[in-house]
C-alpha positions in Angstrom: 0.0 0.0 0.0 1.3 3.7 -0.7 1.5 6.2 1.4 0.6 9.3 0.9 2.9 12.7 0.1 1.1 14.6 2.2 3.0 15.3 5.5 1.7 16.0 9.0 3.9 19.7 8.5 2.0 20.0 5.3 -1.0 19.2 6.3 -1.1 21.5 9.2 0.9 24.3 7.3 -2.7 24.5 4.4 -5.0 24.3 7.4 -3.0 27.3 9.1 -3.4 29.4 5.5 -7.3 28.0 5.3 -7.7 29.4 8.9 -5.8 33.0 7.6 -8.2 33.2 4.9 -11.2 32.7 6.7 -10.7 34.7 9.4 -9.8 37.6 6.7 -13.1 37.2 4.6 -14.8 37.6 8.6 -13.7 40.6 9.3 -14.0 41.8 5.4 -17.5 41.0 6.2 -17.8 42.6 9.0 -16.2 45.7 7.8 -18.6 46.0 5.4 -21.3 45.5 7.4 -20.6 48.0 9.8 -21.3 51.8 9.9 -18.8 53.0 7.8 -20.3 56.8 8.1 -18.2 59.4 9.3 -20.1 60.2 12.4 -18.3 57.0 13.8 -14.9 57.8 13.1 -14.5 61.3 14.7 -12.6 61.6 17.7 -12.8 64.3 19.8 -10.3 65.7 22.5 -11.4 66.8 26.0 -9.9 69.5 28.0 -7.2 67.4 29.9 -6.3 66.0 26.0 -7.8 62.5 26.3 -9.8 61.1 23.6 -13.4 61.0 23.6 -16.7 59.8 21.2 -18.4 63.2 22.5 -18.5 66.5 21.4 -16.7 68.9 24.2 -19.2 70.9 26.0 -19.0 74.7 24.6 -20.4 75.9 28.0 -17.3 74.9 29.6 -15.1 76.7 27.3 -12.0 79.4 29.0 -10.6 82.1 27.2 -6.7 82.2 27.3 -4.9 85.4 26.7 -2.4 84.9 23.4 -0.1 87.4 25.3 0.1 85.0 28.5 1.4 82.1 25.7 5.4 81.5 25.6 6.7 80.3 23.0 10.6 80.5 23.2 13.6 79.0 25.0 14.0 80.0 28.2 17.0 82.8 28.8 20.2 81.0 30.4 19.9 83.6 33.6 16.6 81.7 33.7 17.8 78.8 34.4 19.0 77.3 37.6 23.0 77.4 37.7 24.4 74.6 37.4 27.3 73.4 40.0 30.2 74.5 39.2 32.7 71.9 41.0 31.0 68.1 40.4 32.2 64.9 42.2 32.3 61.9 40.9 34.7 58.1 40.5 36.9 57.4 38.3 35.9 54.1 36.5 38.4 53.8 34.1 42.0 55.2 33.8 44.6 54.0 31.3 48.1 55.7 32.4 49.9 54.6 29.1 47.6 56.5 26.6 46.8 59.1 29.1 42.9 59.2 29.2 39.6 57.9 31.6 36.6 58.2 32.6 34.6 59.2 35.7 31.1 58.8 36.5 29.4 61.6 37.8 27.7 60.9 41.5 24.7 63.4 40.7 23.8 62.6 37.1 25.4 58.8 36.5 26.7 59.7 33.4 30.2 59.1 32.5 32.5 61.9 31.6 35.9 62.1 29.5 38.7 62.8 30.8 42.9 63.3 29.5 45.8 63.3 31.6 46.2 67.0 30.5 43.1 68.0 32.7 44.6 66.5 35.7 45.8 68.7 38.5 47.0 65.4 40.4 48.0 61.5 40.0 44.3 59.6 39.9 44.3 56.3 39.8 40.7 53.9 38.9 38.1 53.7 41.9 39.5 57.1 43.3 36.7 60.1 44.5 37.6 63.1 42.4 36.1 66.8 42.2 36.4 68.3 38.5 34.3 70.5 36.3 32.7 69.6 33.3 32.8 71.2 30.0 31.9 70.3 26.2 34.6 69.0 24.4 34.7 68.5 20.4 32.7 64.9 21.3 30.5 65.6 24.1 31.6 67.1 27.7 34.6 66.4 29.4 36.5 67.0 32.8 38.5 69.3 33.5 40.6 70.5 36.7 40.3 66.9 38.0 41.7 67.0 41.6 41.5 64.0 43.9 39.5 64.0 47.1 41.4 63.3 50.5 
């Protein structure tokens, strides 16, 4: 008796492809079917911005001044200043090429730093103070001193 060429993985790979296309021709269906009018497909936003089906209420409308409306950056003397002198640990120092890094203990992020900026001998795990300024890739340290 022959068997036949049809294999469980292809068997089950047609009835995955019949179930695909029957589930497609459902919701084409239903698509068509449902209220395709505009009226259903309008969103509206409320006043704290969320989403709604409903029409805001015009009773509950407030007036807003266009001169009370910022749009800018904020001046630099606006802004808070920033601290000067940072502290931070050196993660990694390489003494033969001369640079490292520190991570900063306020902002976690990790900072450049060459043996030209350093005001002492630092070695890798030691508390430093330094300041922080932008380099040509990104900020660096600068006047890196070593805590006692």
């Amino acid at each position: 008796m022959a068997r036949s060429r049809e294999t469980y993985g292809k068997k089950e790979v047609r009835n995955k492809k019949e179930k695909k296309r029957k589930a497609k021709e459902l919701r084409r269906a239903e698509k068509k079917d449902g209220d395709g009018s505009l009226d259903s497909m309008i969103a509206y936003v409320d006043e704290n911005g969320m989403l709604s089906d409903t029409p805001p209420d015009p009773k509950a409308k407030t007036e807003i001044d266009v001169n009370d409306i910022d749009i800018s950056i904020p001046k630099k003397e606006d802004l808070l200043p920033e601290d000067v002198v940072r502290k931070g640990v050196v993660s990694f120092y390489n003494e033969d090429k001369g640079f490292g890094f520190i991570r900063d203990k306020e902002t976690n992020e990790s900072l450049f730093f060459h043996v030209n900026n350093i005001e002492e001998p630092v070695k890798e795990n030691n508390m430093v103070t330094f300041e922080k300024e932008k380099g040509p890739k990104g900020p660096v340290a600068v006047k890196v001193k070593v805590l006692r």
